[in-house]
N, C-alpha and C positions, 0 to 999 in steps of 0.2 A: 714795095709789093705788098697786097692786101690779098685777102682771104674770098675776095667776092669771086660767086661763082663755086667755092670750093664747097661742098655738103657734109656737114658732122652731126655727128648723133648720142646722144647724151642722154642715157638712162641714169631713172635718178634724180630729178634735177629741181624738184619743187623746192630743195634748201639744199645747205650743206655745200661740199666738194662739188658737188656737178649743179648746182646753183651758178657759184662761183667760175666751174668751169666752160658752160655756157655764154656766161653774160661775158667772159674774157675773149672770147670767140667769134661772138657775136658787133663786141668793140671791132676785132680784126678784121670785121667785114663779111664775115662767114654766113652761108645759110646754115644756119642751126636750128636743128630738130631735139628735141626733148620728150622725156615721158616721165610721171608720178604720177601719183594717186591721190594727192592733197590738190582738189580742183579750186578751192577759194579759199580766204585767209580766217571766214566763218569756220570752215572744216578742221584747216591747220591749228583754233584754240581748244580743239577738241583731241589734237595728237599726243601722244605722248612725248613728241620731243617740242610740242608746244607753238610753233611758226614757221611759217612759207610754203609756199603755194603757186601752183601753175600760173594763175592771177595776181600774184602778186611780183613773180618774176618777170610779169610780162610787161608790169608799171615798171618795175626797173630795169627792163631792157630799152624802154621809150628814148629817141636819140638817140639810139648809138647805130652805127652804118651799116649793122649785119641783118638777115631776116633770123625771125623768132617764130616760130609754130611748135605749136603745144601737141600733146598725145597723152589723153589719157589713160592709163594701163596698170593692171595691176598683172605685174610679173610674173605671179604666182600659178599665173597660169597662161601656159603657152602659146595655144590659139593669139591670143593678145598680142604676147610678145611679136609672133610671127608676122602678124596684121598687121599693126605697127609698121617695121620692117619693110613690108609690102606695099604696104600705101605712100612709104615713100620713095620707092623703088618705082614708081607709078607716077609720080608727081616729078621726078629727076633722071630718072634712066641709070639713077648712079648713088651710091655712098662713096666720100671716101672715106673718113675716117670713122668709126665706133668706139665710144669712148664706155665701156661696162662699169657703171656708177652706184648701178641700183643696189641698195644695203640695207635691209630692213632690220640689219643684226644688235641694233644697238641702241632698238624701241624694250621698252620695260627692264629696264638694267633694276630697277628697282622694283620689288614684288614684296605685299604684304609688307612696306615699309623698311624692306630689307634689301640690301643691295647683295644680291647672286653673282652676279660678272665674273666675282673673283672665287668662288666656290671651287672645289675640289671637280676633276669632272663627273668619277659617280655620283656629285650630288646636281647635275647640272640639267634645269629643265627640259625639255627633249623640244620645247617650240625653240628654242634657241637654236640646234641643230638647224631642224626644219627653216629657220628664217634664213642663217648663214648660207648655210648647203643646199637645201633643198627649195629654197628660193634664191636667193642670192647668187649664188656659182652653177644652179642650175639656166637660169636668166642669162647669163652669159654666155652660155654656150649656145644656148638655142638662137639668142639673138645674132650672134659671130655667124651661126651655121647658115641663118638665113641672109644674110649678108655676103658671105664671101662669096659665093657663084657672080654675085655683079661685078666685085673687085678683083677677081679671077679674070673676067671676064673685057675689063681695062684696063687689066693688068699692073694696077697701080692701086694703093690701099695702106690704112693701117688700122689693127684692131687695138688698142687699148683696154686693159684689167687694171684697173686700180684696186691696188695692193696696200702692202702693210709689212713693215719688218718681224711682226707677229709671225711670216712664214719661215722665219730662220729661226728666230729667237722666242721666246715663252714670254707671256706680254700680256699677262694675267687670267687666260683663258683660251682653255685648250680646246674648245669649238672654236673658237675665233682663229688660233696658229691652222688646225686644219683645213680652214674655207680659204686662207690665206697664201698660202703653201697650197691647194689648188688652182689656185688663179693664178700662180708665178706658172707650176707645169701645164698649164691648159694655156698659157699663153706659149710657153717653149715648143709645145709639139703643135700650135696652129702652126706656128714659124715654123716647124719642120714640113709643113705640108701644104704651106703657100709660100714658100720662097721660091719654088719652081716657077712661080707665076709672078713674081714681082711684087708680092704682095708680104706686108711686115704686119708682126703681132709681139709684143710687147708686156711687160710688166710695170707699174709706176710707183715708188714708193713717196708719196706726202710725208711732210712732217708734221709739226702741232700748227692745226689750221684753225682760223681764228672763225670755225662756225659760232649756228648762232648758242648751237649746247655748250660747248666751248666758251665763249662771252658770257653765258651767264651760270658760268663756273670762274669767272676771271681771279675772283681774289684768292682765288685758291692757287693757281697756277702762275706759273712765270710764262711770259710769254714773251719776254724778249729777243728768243729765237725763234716766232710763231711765221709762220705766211697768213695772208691771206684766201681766202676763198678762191680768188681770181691767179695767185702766182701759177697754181697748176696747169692752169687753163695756157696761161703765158708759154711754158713749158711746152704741153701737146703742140701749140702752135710751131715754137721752134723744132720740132721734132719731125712736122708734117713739110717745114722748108728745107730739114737737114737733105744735103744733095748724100747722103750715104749713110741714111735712114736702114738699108737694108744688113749694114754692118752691127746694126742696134738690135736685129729683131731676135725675139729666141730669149732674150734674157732681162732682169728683175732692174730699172735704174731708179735712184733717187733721182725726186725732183730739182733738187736743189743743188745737187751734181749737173745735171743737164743743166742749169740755170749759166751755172758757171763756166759751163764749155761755150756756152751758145751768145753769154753777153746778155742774160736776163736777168731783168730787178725785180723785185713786185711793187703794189701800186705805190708805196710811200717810198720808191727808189731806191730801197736798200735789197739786199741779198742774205736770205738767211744761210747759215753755216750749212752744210750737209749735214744730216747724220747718221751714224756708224754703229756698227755691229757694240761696239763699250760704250757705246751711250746707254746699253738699255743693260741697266744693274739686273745680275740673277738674283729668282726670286725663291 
């Protein structure tokens, strides 16, 4: 069984996690829908996190059996998001899954040749806020809200917040536990208030994914328990076939737990370890 015919949506996705979690999707056969703001790879040498782009995802979607349609959008503001949303609610009669990717929180870690990320928080820039919370978890909501009345209305649906263990545990930055630790509750009480209607909302926690800021931080880091880009995406897939998917919703899972319930590998066939609340040393 393949993904054809099934409709996802992936904010977020010109690199990184929703990159990755696209193109894994789109392998599956999937119509998938994406949105960013880096429209060509001219644009993305000019970003702060330096590459990928709507065009260039779309050369690396070439081949594989799923549809790819781009949206450009910058999250920041709602009309967009909403539009978005609607145009393809227009073009399919239908979502089913929403995958909330978009994360603008972790452009300018470095400022003034100083790295902030890990600052105290009364010393912490207040666009950071603004990027996490006030783009980032705000984007999510709006886009789920304009979403659910169709998946209410098929009664069949899943919303995805990609998350962070940042929401339990302190993870060097106390804007980032708060936006984090919002997406877990904004994903538990949509589940409180679409499970009447068949419809699941969810938390997802990644582990060290091999983007592409990530690779070219490699020698610094161990990445011998890393995923790839695409494991997560693997993941949502098995998630969207689990026959009792509704018993999941409401609550925060690793990916790499779900990997192992469901019999998923990532793309070099291995299974990275979970990980757990003492993995991540106080600081």
């Amino acid at each position: 069984m393949d993904l054809k015919g099934e409709v996802f949506v992936v904010t977020g996705a010109s690199r990184g996690i929703g990159r990755g979690v696209a193109l894994a999707l789109i392998e599956a056969g999937a119509t998938v829908h994406v949105t960013g703001r880096t429209r060509t790879e001219t644009e993305a040498s000019a970003h702060p996190q330096g590459s990928g782009s709507l065009e260039g995802l779309r050369e690396e979607a070439k081949g594989l059996p799923g549809e790819l349609s781009l949206h450009y959008c910058d999250h920041a503001f709602d009309r967009q998001t909403q539009s978005v949303i609607a145009d393809i609610l227009h073009r399919h009669g239908k979502i089913d899954v929403l995958v909330n990717n978009a994360w603008p929180g972790y452009e300018n870690m470095v400022e003034n040749e100083e790295f902030t990320w890990t600052r105290p928080f009364w010393e912490q820039p207040m666009w950071r806020w603004e990027a996490m919370v006030d783009v980032a978890l705000r984007a999510a909501f709006v886009a789920s809200s304009a979403a659910a009345p169709a998946m209410i209305a098929q009664r069949r649906g899943l919303i995805v917040n990609i998350s962070f263990w940042a929401a339990e545990v302190f993870e060097g930055n106390a804007i980032y536990g708060v936006a984090k630790a919002g997406a877990n509750k904004m994903a538990a009480d949509f589940a409180h208030d679409l499970g009447p209607h068949g419809v699941a909302a969810l938390a997802l926690y990644p582990g060290l994914v091999r983007t592409e800021a990530v690779l070219r931080a490699a020698e610094y880091l161990d990445l011998s328990n890393s995923e790839s880009p695409r494991f997560i995406g693997r993941v949502i897939e098995g998630l969207w076939r689990d026959s009792q998917l509704m018993n999941k919703s409401g609550s925060a899972h690793v990916a790499a737990s779900l990997a192992e319930e469901y019999g998923i590998s990532d793309i070099d066939g291995r299974r990275p370890r979970p990980l757990a609340r003492h993995d991540f040393k106080a600081h």
